[in-house]
C-alpha atoms as one frame of an Amber mdcrd trajectory, in Angstrom:
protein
   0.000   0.000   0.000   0.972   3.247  -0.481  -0.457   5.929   1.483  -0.455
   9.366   0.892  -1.725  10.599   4.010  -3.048   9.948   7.586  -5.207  10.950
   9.568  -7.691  11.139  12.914 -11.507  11.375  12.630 -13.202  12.738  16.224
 -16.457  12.287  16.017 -18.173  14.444  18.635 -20.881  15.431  20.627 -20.015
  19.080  21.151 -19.046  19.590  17.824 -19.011  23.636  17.894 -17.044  23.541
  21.146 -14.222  21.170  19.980 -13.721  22.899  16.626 -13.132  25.847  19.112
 -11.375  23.877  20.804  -8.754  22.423  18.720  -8.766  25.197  16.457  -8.763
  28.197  18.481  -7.360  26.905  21.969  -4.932  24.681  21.049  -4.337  26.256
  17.406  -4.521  23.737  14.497  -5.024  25.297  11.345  -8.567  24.443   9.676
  -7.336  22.756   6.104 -11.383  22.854   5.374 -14.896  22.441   6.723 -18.371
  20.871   5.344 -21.546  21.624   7.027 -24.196  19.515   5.293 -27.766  18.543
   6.506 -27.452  16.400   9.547 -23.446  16.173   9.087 -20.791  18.502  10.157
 -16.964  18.406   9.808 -14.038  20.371  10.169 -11.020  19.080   9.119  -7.127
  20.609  10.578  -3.615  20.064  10.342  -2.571  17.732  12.322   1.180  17.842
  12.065   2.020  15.583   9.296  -1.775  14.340   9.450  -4.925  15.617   9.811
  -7.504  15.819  12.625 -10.545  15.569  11.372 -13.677  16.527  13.789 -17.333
  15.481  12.466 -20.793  15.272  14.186 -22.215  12.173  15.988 -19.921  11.180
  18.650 -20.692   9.860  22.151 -22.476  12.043  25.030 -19.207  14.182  26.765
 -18.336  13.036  30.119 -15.529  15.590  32.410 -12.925  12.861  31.186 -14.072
   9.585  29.333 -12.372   6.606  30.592 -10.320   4.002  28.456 -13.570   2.118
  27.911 -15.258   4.770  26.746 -12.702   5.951  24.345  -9.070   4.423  24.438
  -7.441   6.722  22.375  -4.882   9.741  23.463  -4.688  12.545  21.280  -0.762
  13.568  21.903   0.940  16.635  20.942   4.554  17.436  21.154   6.335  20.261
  22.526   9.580  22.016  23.346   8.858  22.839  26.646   5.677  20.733  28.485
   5.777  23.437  31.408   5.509  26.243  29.078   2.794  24.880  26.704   0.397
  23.724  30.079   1.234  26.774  31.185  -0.663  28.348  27.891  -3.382  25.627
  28.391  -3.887  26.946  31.827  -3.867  30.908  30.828  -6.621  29.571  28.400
  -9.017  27.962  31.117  -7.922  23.852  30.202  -6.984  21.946  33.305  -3.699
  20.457  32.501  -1.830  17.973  34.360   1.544  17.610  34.797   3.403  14.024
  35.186   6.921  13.051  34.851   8.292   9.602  34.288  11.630   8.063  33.479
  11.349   8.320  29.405   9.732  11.801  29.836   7.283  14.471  30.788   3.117
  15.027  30.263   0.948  17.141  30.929  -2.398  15.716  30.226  -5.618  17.753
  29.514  -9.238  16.601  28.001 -11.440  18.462  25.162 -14.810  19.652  25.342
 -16.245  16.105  24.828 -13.957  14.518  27.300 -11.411  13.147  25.245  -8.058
  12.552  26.811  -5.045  14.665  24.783  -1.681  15.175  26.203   1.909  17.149
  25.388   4.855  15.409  25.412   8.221  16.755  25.731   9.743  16.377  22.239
  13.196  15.772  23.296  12.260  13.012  25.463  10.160  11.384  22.535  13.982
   9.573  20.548
């Protein structure tokens, strides 16, 4: 196979609050967006990839455990400190952890979904 790109698809209950979300709080760059009867997406950069958000996901919970979605939505950084620090300034709860191959700061989105930074030099 050869692919020519990859991607995420997020389906959502709050979809006007994670497009805000992702787009304006954490800053991905809309590629495009659809709104079509019963069907909404946005579509961003996602580094390399694409992070696609669309209509019809689960109800939100605060933070939605591994059963309810086992997926991590992981973005790295320079400086994890720095970029929670951001987060924070910006009203997200972020979470700082440090471990032995590196340093997190973990943080949810509007629907609950777990995301976390990473320290890019601890990610070799």
């Amino acid at each position: 196979m050869n692919f020519t790109r990859h991607g995420i698809i997020l389906f959502t209950d709050n979809y006007d609050r994670c497009v805000e979300f992702y787009t304006g709080t954490l800053g991905l760059p809309v590629m495009y967006a659809k709104d079509e009867p019963g069907s909404h997406l946005t579509c961003c950069a996602f580094g390399d990839a694409y992070l696609m958000i669309e209509t019809g996901g689960p109800p939100p919970a605060a933070r939605k455990s591994l059963e309810q979605n086992p997926t991590k939505l992981r973005f790295n950084v320079e400086d994890v400190e720095a970029a929670a620090a951001e987060l924070r300034a910006k009203g997200v709860v972020a979470e700082i952890e440090t471990f032995s191959w590196g340093t997190i700061a973990n943080f949810t989105d509007p629907d609950g979904n777990l995301c976390s930074l990473r320290d890019e030099a601890s990610f070799h």
